[in-house]
C-alpha positions as CSV (number, residue, x, y, z in Angstrom):
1,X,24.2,40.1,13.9
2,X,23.0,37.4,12.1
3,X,21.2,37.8,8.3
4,X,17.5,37.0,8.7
5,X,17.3,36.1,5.1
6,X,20.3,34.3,5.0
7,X,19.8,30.2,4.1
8,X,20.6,28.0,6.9
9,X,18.2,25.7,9.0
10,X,14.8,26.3,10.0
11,X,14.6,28.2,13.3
12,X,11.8,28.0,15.7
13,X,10.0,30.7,17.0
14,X,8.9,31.1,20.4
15,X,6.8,33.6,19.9
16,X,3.8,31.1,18.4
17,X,0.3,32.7,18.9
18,X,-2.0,30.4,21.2
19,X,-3.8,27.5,19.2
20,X,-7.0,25.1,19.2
21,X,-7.2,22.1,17.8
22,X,-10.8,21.5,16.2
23,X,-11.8,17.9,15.3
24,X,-14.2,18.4,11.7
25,X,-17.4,16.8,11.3
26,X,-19.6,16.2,8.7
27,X,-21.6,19.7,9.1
28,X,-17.8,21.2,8.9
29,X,-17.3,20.2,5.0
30,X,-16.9,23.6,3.5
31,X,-14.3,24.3,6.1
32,X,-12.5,21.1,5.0
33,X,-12.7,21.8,1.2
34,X,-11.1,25.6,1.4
35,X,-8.4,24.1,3.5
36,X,-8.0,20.8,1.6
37,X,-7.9,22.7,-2.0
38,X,-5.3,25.3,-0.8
39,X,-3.4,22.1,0.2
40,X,-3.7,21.0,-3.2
41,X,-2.6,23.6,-4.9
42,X,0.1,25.1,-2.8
43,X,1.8,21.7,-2.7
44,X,0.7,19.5,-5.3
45,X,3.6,16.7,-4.9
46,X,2.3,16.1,-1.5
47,X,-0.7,14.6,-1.9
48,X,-2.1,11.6,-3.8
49,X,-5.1,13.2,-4.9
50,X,-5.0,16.6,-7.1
51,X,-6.2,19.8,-7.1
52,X,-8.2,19.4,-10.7
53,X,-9.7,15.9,-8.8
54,X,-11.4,17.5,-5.8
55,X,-12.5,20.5,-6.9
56,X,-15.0,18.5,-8.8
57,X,-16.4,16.9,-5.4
58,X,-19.8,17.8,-3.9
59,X,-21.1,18.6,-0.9
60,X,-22.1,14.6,-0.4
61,X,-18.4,14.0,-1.2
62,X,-17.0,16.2,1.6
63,X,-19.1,15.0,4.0
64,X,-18.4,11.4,3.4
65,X,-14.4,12.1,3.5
66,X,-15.7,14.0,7.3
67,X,-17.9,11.1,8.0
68,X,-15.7,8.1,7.6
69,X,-12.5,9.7,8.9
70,X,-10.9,11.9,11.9
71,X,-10.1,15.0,10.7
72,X,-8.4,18.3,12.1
73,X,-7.1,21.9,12.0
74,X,-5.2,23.5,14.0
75,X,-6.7,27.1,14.4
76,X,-4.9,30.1,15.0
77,X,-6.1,33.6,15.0
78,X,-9.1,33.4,13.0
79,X,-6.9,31.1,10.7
80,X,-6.9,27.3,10.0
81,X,-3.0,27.1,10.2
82,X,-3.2,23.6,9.0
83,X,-4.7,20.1,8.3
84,X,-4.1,16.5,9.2
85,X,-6.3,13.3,8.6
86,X,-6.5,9.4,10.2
87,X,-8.4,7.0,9.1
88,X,-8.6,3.0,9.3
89,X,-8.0,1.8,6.0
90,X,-9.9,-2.0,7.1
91,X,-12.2,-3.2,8.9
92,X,-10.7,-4.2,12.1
93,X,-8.9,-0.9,14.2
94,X,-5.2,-2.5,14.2
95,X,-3.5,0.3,11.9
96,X,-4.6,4.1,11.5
97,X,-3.7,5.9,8.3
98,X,-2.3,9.3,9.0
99,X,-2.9,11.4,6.0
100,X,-3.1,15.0,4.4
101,X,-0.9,17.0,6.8
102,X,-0.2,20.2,5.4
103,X,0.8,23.9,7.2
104,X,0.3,27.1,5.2
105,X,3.8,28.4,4.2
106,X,3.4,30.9,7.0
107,X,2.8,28.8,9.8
108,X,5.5,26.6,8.9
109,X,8.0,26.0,11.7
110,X,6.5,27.0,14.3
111,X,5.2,23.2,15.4
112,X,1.5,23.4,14.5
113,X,2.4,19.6,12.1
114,X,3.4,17.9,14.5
115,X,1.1,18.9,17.3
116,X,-1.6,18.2,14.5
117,X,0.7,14.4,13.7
118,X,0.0,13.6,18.4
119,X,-3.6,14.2,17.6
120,X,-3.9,11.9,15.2
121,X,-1.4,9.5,17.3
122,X,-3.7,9.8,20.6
123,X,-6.7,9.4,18.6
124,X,-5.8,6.4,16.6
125,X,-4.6,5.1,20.6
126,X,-8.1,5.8,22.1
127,X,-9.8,3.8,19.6
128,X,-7.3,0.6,19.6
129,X,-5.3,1.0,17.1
130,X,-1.8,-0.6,17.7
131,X,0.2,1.9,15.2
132,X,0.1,4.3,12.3
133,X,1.2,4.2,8.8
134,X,2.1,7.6,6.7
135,X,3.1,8.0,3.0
136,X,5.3,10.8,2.6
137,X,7.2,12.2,-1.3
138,X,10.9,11.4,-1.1
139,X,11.4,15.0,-1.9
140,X,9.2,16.2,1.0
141,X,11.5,16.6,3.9
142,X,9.6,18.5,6.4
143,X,7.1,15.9,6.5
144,X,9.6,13.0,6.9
145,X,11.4,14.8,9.4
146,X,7.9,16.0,11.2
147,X,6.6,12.1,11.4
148,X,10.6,10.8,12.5
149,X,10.5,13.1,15.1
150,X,7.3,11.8,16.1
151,X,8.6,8.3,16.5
152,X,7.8,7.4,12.6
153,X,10.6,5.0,10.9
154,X,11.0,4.3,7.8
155,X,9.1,0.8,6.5
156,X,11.1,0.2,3.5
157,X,7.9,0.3,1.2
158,X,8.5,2.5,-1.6
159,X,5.7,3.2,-4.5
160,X,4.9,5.8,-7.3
161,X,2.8,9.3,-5.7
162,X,-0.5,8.3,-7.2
163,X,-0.7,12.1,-8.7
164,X,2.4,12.1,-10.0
165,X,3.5,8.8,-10.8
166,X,7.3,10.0,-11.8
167,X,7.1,10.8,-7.8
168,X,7.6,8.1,-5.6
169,X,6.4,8.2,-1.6
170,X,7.8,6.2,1.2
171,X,6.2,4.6,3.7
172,X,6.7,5.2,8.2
173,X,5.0,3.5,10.8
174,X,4.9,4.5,14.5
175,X,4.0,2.1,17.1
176,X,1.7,2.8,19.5
């Protein structure tokens, strides 16, 4: 018999409690912030922003992030399991952003990411967008592997983690 604890590639469960996806709006912000700042400080290298940064934003600023943006959870058992974000970064819908993916450490695995990563994929689809662009750490590779097996390649563009500017981020694109 195999050692649980033993190191080794991540294994999948199959025995994944039943999920929702629920889309955030503006009237969601509190929801948003307890998820976003547990984000922030369970896995500060993974994020352009910090934990000391939002923590200082108000109501106004949550809302605006909910208002100008498609946000998400995935929501399991009373839980939101985890977070993703898409926005347009100009004015014309030709590229989506995807942005802020993060699974609690104990949801991790079991395919909540990338189920979260098609969400933001159809979304950015319905509204016209022709692909979508992620930064992801270097050092982060469940994300890279989570957005290339998603259809995500590698762009070439490589620049300093704004949070952590001895970090440096790559960028993916999917076409849509």
């Amino acid at each position: 018999m195999a050692d649980p604890d033993a190191a080794g590639p991540p294994v999948r469960r199959t025995d994944v409690p039943p999920f929702d996806v629920v889309v955030l709006g503006p009237d969601d912000w509190p929801r948003l912030r307890m998820i976003r700042l547990e984000a922030l400080a369970e896995s500060p290298t993974s994020f352009g922003s910090t934990l000391a940064r939002e923590e200082r934003f108000e109501e106004a600023d949550w809302r605006d992030r909910l208002q100008g943006s498609f946000n998400c959870v995935a929501h399991v058992d009373g839980v939101d399991a985890a977070l993703v974000g898409g926005f347009l970064p100009g004015e014309v819908p030709v590229d989506a952003e995807l942005v802020s993916l993060w699974v609690r450490p104990e949801y991790r695995g079991h395919g909540y990411g990338g189920h979260l990563v098609e969400t933001v994929l159809l979304w950015a689809s319905t509204i016209g967008c022709e692909s979508v662009f992620a930064w992801a750490t270097e050092s982060n590779e469940a994300a890279i592997v989570i957005y290339e097996n998603h259809g995500f390649v590698r762009t070439g563009d490589r620049q300093p983690l704004p949070s952590h500017p001895d970090l440096f981020e790559i960028g993916m694109r999917r076409i849509l």
